[in-house]
N, CA, C and O atoms as a DFTB+ gen file, in Angstrom:
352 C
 N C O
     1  1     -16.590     -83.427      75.440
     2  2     -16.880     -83.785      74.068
     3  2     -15.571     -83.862      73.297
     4  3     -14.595     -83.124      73.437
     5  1     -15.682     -84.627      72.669
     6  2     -14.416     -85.255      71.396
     7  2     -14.655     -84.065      70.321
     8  3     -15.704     -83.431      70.201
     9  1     -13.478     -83.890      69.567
    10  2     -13.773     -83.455      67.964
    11  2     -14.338     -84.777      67.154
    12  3     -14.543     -84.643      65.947
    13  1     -14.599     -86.064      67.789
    14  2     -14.727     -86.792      66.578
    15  2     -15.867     -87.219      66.722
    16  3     -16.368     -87.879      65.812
    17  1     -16.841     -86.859      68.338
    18  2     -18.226     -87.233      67.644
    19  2     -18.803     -86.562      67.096
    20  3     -19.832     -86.967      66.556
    21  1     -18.281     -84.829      66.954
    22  2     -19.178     -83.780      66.343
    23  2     -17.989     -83.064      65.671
    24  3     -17.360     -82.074      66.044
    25  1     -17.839     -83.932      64.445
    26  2     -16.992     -82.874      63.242
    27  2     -17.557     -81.908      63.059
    28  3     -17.044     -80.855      63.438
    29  1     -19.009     -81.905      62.317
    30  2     -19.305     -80.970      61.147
    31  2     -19.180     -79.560      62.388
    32  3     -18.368     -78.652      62.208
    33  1     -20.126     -79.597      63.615
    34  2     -20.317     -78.330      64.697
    35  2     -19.280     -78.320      65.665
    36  3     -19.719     -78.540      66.794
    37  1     -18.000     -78.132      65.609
    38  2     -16.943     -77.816      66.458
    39  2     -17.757     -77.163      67.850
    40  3     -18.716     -76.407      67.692
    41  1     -17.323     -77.495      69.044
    42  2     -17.906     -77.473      70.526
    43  2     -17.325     -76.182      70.813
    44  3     -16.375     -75.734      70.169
    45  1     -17.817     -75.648      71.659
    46  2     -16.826     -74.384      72.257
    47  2     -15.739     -74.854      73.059
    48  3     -15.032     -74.020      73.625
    49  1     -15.561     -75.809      73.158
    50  2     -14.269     -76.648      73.702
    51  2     -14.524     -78.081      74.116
    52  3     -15.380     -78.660      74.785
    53  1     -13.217     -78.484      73.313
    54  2     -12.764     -80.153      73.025
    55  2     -11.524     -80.308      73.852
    56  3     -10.513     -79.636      74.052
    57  1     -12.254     -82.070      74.467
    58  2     -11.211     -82.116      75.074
    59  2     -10.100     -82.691      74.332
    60  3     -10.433     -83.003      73.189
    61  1      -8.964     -82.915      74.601
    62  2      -7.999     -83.779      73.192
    63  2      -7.950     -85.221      74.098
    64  3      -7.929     -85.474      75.303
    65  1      -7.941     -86.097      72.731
    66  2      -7.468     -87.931      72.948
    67  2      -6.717     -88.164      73.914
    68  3      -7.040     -89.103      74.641
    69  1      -6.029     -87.734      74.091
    70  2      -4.631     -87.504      75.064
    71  2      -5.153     -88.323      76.369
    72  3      -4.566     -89.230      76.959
    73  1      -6.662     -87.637      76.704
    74  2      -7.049     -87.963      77.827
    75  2      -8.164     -88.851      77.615
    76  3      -8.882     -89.028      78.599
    77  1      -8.411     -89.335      76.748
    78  2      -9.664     -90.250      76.598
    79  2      -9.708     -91.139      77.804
    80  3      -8.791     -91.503      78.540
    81  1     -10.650     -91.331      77.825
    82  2     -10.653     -92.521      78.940
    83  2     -10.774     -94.180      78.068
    84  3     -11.470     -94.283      77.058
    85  1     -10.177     -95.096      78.509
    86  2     -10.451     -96.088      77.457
    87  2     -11.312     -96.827      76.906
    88  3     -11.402     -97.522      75.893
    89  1     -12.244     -96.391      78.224
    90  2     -13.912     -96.995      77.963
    91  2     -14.388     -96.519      76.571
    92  3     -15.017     -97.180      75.744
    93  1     -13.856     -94.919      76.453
    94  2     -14.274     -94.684      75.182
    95  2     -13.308     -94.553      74.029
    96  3     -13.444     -93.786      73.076
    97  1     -12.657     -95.107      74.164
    98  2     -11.714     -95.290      72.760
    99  2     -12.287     -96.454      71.717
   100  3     -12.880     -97.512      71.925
   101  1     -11.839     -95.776      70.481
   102  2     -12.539     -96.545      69.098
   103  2     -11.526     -97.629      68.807
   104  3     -11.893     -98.636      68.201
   105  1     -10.167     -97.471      69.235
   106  2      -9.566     -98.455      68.714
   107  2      -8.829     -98.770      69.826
   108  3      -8.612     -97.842      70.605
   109  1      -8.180    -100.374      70.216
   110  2      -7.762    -100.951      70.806
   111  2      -6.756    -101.864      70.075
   112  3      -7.024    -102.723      69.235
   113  1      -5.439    -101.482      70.598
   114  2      -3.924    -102.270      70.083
   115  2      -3.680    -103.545      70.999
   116  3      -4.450    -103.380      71.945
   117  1      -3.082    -104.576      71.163
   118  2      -2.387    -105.551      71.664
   119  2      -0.862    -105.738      71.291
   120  3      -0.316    -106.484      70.478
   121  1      -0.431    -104.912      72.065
   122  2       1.336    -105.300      71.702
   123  2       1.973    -106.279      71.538
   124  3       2.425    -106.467      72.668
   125  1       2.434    -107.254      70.764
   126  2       3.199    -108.612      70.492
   127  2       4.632    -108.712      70.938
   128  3       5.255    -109.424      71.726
   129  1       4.910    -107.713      70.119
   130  2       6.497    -107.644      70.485
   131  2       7.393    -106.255      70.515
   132  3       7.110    -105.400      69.676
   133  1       8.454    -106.004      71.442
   134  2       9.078    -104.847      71.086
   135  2      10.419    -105.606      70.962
   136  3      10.746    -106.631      71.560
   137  1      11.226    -104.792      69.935
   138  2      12.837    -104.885      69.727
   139  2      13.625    -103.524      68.951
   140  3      13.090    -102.517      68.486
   141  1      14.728    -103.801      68.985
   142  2      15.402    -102.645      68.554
   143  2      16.148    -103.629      67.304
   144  3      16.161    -104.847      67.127
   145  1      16.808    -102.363      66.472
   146  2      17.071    -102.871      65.300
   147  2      18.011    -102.037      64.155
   148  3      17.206    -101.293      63.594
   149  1      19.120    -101.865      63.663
   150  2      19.357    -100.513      62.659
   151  2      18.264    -100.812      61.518
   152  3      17.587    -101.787      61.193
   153  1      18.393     -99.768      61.167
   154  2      17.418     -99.326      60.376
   155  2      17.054     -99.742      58.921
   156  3      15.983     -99.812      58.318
   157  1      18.654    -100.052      58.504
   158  2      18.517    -100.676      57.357
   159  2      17.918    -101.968      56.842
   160  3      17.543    -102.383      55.746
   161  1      17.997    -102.549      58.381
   162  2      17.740    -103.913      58.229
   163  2      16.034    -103.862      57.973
   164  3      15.345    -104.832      58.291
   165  1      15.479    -102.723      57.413
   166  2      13.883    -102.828      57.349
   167  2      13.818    -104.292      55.642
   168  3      14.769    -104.619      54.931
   169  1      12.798    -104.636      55.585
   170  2      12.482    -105.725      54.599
   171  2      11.355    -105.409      53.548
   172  3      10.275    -105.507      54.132
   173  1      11.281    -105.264      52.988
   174  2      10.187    -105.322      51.551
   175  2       8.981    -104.537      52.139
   176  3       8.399    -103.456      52.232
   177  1       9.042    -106.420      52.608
   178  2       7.508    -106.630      53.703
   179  2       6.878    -105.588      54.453
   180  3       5.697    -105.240      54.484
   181  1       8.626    -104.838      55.489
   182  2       8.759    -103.725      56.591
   183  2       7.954    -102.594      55.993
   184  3       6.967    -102.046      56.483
   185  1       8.623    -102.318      54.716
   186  2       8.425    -100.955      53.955
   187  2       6.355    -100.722      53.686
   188  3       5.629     -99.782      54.008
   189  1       6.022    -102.099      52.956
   190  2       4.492    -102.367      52.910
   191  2       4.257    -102.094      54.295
   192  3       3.763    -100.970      54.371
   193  1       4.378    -102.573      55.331
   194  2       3.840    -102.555      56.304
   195  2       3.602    -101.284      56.808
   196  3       2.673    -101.000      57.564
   197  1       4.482    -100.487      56.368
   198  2       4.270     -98.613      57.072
   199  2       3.798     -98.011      55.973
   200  3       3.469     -96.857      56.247
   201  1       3.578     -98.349      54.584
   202  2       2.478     -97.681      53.542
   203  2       2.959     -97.076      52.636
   204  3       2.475     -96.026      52.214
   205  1       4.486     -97.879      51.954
   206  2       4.936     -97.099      51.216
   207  2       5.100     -98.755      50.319
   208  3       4.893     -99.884      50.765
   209  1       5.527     -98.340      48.993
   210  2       5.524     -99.171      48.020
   211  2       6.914    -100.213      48.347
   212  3       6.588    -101.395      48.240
   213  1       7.987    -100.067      48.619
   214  2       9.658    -100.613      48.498
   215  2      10.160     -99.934      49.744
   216  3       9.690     -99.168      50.585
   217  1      11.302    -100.526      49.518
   218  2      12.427    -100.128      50.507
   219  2      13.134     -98.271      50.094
   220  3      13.459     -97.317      50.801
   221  1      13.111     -98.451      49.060
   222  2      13.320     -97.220      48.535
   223  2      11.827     -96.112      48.982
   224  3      11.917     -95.004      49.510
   225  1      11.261     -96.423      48.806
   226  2      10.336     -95.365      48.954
   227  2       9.972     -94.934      50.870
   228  3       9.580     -93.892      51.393
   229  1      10.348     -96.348      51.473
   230  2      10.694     -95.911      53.071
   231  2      11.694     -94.835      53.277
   232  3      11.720     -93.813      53.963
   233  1      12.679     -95.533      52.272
   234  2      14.020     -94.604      52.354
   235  2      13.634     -93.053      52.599
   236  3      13.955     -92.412      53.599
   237  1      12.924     -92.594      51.558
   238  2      13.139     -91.340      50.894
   239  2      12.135     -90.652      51.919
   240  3      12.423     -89.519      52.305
   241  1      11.098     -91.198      52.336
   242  2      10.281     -91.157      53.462
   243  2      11.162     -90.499      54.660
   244  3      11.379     -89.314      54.913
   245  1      11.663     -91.882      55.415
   246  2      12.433     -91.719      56.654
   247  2      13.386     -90.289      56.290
   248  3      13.242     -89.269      56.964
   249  1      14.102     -90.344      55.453
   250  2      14.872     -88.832      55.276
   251  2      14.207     -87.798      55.029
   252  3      14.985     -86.853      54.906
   253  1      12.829     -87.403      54.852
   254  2      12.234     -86.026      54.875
   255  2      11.983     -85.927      55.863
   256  3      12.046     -84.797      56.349
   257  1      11.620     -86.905      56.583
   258  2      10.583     -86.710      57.910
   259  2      12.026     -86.532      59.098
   260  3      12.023     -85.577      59.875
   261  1      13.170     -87.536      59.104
   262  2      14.325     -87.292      60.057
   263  2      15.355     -86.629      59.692
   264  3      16.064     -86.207      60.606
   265  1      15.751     -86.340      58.324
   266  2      16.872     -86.241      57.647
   267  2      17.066     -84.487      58.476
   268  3      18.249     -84.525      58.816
   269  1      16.631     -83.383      58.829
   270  2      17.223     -82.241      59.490
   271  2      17.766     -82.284      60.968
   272  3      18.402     -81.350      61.458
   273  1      17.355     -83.855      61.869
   274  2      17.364     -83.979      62.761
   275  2      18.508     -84.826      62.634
   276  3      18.661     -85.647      63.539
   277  1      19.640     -84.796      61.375
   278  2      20.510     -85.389      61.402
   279  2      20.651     -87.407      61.866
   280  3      21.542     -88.102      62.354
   281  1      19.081     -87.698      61.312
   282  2      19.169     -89.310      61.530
   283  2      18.665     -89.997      60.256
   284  3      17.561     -90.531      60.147
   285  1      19.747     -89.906      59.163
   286  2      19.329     -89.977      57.954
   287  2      19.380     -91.391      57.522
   288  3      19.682     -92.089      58.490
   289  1      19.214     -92.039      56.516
   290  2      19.292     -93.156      56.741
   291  2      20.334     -93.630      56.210
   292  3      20.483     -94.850      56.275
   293  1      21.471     -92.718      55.455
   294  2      22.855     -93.451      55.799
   295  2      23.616     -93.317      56.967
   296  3      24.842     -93.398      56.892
   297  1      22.991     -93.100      58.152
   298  2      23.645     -93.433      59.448
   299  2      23.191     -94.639      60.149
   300  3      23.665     -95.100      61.187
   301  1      22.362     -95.026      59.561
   302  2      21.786     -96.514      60.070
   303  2      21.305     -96.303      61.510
   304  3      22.092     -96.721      62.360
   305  1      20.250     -95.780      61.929
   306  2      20.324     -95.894      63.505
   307  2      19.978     -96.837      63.940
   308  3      19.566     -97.638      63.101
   309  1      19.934     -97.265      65.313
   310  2      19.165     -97.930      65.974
   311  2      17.370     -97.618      66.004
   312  3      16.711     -96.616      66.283
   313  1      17.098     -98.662      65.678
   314  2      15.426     -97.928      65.828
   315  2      14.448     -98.859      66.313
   316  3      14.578    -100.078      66.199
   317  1      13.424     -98.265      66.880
   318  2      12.611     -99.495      68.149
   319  2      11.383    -100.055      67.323
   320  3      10.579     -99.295      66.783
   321  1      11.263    -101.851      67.241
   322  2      10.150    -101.962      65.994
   323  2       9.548    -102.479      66.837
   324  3      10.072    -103.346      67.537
   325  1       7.833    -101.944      67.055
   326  2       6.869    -102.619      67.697
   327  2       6.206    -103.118      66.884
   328  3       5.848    -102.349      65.992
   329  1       5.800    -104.357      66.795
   330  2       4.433    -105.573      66.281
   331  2       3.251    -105.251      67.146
   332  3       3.324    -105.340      68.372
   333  1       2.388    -104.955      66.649
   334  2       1.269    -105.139      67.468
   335  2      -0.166    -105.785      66.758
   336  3      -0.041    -105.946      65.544
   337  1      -1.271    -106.111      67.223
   338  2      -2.159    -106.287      66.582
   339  2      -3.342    -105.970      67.070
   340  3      -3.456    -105.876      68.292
   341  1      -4.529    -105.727      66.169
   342  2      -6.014    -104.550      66.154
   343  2      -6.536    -105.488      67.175
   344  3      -6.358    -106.703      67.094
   345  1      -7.531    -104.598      68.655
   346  2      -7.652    -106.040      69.150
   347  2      -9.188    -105.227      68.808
   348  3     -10.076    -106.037      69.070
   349  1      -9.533    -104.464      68.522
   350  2     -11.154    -104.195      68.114
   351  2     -11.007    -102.674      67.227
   352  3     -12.008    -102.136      66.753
């Protein structure tokens, strides 16, 4: 049993997604494209696309979430951008 067909009554043990089998998975990706890229080079568009308003607000994002791990975003890293699209 999943946690997600029975929220409200937690099971005496769940298995985790990890292992789903795919027959039963709810969502299905189609990968388009992979590339690498520094970081800065993200676009408007980029920033909408991951759920933040601007480029600035990725910014400030990417540095809470990496900035102790020393990959802040005035180091520009290399970073891997996958396209993909919902296939159900």
């Amino acid at each position: 049993m999943y946690r997600a067909d029975a929220p409200a009554s937690p099971p005496a043990k769940w298995k985790s997604p990890l292992f789903l089998p795919r027959r039963a998975s709810r969502l299905l990706l189609h990968v388009e494209a992979v590339r690498i890229e520094p970081l800065q080079d993200v676009s408007e568009a980029d920033a909408r696309d991951e759920g933040v308003a601007d480029r600035d607000a990725y910014r400030a994002l990417w540095d809470s979430i990496n900035g102790e791990r020393g990959h802040v975003w005035a180091t520009n890293p290399w970073v891997w951008v996958v396209t993909f699209d919902r296939v159900r």
